[in-house]
C-alpha positions in Angstrom: 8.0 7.1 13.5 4.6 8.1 11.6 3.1 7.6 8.3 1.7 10.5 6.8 -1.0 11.1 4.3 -1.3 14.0 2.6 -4.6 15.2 0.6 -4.4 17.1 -3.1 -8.0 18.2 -3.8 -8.3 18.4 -7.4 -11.2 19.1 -9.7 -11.7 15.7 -10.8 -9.9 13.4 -8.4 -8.1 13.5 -5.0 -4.3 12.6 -4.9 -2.6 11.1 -2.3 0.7 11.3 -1.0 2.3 8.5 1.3 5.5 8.9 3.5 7.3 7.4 6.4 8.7 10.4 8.3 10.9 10.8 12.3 9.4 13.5 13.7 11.9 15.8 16.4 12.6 18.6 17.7 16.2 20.2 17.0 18.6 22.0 18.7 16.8 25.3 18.9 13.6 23.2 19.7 11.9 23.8 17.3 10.0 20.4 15.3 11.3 19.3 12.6 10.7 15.9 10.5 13.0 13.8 8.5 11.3 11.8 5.8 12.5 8.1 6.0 10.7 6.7 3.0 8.4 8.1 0.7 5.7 5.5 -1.3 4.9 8.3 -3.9 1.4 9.6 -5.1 -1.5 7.8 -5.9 -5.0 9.4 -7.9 -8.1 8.3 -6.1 -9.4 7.4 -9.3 -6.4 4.6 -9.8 -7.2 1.6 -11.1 -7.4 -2.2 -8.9 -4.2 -3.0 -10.8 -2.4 0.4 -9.3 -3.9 0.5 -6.4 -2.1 -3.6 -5.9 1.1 -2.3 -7.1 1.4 0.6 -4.7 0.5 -1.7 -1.9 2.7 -4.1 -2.9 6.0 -1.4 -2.7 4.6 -0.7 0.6 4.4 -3.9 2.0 8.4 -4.1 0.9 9.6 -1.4 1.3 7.9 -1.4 5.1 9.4 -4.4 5.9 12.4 -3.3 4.5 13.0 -0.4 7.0 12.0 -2.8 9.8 14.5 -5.1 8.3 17.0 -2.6 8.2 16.5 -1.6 12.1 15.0 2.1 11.0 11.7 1.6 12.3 10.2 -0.8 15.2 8.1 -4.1 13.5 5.8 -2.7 15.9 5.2 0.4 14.1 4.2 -1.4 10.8 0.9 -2.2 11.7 -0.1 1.8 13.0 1.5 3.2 9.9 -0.4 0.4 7.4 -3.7 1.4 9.8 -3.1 5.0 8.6 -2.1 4.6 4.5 -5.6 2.1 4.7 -7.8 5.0 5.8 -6.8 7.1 2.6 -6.8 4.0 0.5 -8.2 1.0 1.5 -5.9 -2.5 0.2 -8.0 -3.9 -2.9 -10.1 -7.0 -3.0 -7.7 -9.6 -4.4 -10.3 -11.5 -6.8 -9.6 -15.3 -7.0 -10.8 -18.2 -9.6 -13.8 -19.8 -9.0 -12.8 -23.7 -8.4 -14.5 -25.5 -11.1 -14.8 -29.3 -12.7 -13.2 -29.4 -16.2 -12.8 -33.2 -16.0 -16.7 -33.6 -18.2 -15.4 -30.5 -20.3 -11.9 -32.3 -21.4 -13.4 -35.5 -22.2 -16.5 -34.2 -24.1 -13.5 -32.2 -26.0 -11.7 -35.6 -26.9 -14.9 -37.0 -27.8 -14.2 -40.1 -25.1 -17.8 -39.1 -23.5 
């Protein structure tokens, strides 16, 4: 198994295409590839919010060929190497951790 990644050059962006595909040789020897799964395109000028949602269908739908015995688990981790190369996983941004216990009180006016 092998996950490819496919450049578009465009004037204004790059486009990205991500598949899953079994690459063999037939019965005359020549190779050939069967596409397992394909994640779809992504711009390189998508937003954090895309860029989470396309990760997110290939988390799932990676585990979900492993699941499904059409891939090794194994193989999860080189293909995942290769769609982070083209576009790296965005930075998950969390809430700072902050003290609202003054803030409420001062609002019912017990402080």
């Amino acid at each position: 198994m092998v996950g490819r990644v496919q450049r578009f050059k465009r004037k204004k962006y790059d486009a990205y295409s991500f598949s899953v595909q079994n690459s063999y040789r037939n019965g005359h020897g020549k190779a050939t590839h069967k596409v397992l799964k394909y994640f779809g395109t992504v711009k390189s000028t998508a937003t954090e919010l895309e860029k989470l949602a396309f990760w997110k269908t290939v988390d799932a739908g990676l585990k979900r060929l492993a699941e499904d015995r059409i891939i090794y688990f194994n193989d999860i981790r080189k293909i995942v190497r290769k769609f982070e190369a083209a576009m790296p996983r965005p930075k998950v941004a969390s809430a700072p951790v902050v003290n609202r216990e003054e803030e409420i009180l001062r609002e019912l006016n017990l402080l």
